[in-house]
Steps between C-alpha positions, in 0.01 A plus 500: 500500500681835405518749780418858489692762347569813704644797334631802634513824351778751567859403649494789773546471868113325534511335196840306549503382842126354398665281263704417721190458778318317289774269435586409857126430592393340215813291391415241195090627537558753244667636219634849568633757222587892581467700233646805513630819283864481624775202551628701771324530888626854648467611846321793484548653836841541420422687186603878744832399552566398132393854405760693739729196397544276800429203327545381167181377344657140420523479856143488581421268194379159515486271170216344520475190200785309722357530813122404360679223315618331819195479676280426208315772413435601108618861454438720200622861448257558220247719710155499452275723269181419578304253807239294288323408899182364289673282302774437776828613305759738458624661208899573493695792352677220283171415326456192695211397750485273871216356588489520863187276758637771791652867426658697750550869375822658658555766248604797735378861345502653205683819531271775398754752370317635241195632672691821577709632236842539483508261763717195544819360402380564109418827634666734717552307831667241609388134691592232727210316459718215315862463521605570110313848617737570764830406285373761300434731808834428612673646216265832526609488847883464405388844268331653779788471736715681254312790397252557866170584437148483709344175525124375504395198659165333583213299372213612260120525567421142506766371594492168806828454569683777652796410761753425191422905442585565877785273458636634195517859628677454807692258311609781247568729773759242651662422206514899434608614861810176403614683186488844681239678194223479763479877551463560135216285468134639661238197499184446474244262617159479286227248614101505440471385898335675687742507732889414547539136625136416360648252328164359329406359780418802727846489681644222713578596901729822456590499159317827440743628771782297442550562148412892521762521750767318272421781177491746717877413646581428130348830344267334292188713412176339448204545289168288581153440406746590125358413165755472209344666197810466264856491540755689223816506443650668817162560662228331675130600517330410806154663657474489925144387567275567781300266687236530241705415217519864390805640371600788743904524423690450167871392510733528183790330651824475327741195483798402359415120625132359564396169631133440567261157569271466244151403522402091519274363217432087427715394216376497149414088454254560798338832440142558380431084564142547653456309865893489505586831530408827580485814318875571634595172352536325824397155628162457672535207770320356813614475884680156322723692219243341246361692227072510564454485120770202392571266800753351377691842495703631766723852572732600778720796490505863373265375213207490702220718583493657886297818590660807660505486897263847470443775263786720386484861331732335226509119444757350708459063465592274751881290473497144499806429709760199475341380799189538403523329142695186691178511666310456195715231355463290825124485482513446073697192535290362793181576328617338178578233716187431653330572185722199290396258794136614435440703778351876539807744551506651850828684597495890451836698508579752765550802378749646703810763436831469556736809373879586530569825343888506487591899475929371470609651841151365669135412404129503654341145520157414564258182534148572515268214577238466334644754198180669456373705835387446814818244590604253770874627454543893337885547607809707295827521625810694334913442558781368326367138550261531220792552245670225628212293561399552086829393367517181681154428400564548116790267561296215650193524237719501179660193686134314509381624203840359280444181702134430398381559845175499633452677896363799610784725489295850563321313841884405619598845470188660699540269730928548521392893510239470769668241709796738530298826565315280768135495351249269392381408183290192598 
């Protein structure tokens, strides 16, 4: 009797450690392939210090075809075009299709650049949303450091992930402060929250205070509740809102260097599918990661649709965290499970936070349990722990990841992190 074929789509963080997941629960009960639009696995987190140049982007790469060989799961690089979830297929960018009984969409976002113009790395700013963005931003950087000029950093209107943009700023102002150009280089900080330390997920303990404090010690200015209209050549167009959404300031702020989150969409083979997604192009699913409309579809990660934790004068989406998205993984693979053994899946994911925002001389780190207010746990902390705490945690996930294996890495560190700052977390 031929067992079920699982298929996951998109070789990111949630997508690859499914496969492997998957692979560890259900052994010889299924046939597993990843398909994803990349050979390569990069560790995104560490995409801030590639773009001041404190690591080398082969240095957070993981090939992936070796790996997947060696524990027996298919792997394709061909990325997909288009779901087929009626007919139960996949269409590939190299013309070819899967079939698939079980689909687990792991896409990630699709950077929406283009929805403000001039903006993006084909436009006037720069990214580190994926590491072959940073090498770039790392030679602009390189420029920068040469010729001093100011410096704009943030997230857009829309954006749901927005402690890399903390991160990178207090990261450039390290790395500036090192090369002694620091003084010749005024910063800004432009963010549609509503507040500093907002975070999209309407702050976590102190980090309103917390990270105030650390712009204010680092003469960082900050713009909030900011819409970005359009960005030129050497300027950026942004309108302060009030708590209406009216526009009551206009900035025209000039830059010699610019790096701002964009806005999340669902990727392009998943957008407009009726039941699937919604009208942003992410995945509709149940308390079970299942899709209502296609049962035998299932998403975890940044590709999925979660509501804002209350209404914002400018949209401001929620992050799915590491933790969180190891979270969703866990209760995929045990659903699948119980669903291959003909059984009605039970296990939800836990949707908590875990955060270490390395700033090079220091960081701010936060769990909040659950992510998404009121919490059992709501705690941030700052020192120079959180740096050191961050590199030695990129060092032991590449580790599992280019060894095939399966554990929760992002409840190990919480759970390292809280044990050492004395509080609970069960």
């Amino acid at each position: 009797m031929p067992v079920p074929k699982i298929v996951v789509l998109g070789a990111g963080l949630g997508g690859t450690i499914a496969a492997y997941e998957l692979r560890a629960k259900l052994r010889d009960r299924a046939e597993i392939e990843l398909v994803g639009n990349s050979e390569d696995y990069w560790f995104v987190p560490s995409n801030p210090w590639v773009a001041v140049g404190w690591r080398e982007p082969e240095a957070i790469r993981v090939h992936l075809p070796p790996v997947m060989k060696r524990h027996g799961i298919a792997f394709t690089a061909a990325g997909a075009t288009r779901v087929v979830p009626g007919e139960n297929r996949l269409e590939l960018g190299d013309g070819s299709t899967i079939d698939y009984d079980y689909l687990v969409i792991a896409t990630g976002p699709d950077l929406a650049f283009d929805e403000i113009p001039g903006f993006g790395p084909q436009g006037n700013t720069l990214s580190i949303c994926q590491t072959q963005h940073a090498a770039e931003t790392h030679r602009r950087f390189e420029e920068l450091c040469a010729n001093p000029r100011p410096i704009v950093v943030g997230a857009a209107q829309g954006a749901s992930c927005y402690g890399p943009a903390y991160e990178f700023a207090m990261i450039l102002d390290t790395e500036l402060k090192r090369r002694g150009v620091r003084d010749r280089v005024p910063m800004t900080f432009v963010t549609p929250e509503p507040y500093i330390g907002h975070l999209g997920l309407d702050g976590v303990g102190d980090t309103k205070g917390l990270l105030e404090s650390e712009m204010r010690d680092r003469h960082i200015k900050w713009i909030t509740n900011a819409k970005v209209i359009g960005v030129d050549a050497e300027v950026m167009h942004v309108e302060e809102v009030d708590e209406d959404g009216k526009t009551k300031r206009a900035h025209d702020i000039p830059f010699g260097f610019a790096m701002l989150l964009p806005a999340f969409r669902g990727v392009e083979a998943v957008r407009g599918i009726e039941g699937l997604s919604n009208p942003r192009g992410f995945i509709l699913i149940d308390k079970h990661q299942r899709n209502p409309a296609f049962p035998n579809i299932f998403a975890l990660g940044v590709c999925i649709a979660i509501p804002p934790v209350g209404p914002t004068p400018l949209p401001v989406g929620v992050p799915k965290t590491g933790f969180m998205i190891e979270s969703m993984v866990t209760a995929t693979v045990e659903n699948l499970g119980e669903i291959i053994d003909g059984k009605e899946p039970t296990h939800e994911a836990s949707w908590n936070a875990i955060c270490l925002a390395d700033f090079g001389d220091g960081g701010v780190a936060f769990i909040a349990k659950p992510q998404i207010p009121p919490r059992n746990t709501n705690w941030a902390a700052e020192g120079k722990w959180v740096h050191l705490a961050k590199v030695g945690f990129e060092k032991y996930f590449l580790r599992k990841i280019r060894r095939g294996e399966s554990e929760p890495f992002y409840e190990k560190l919480a759970l390292h992190v809280l044990g050492v700052k004395k509080l609970r977390f069960d």
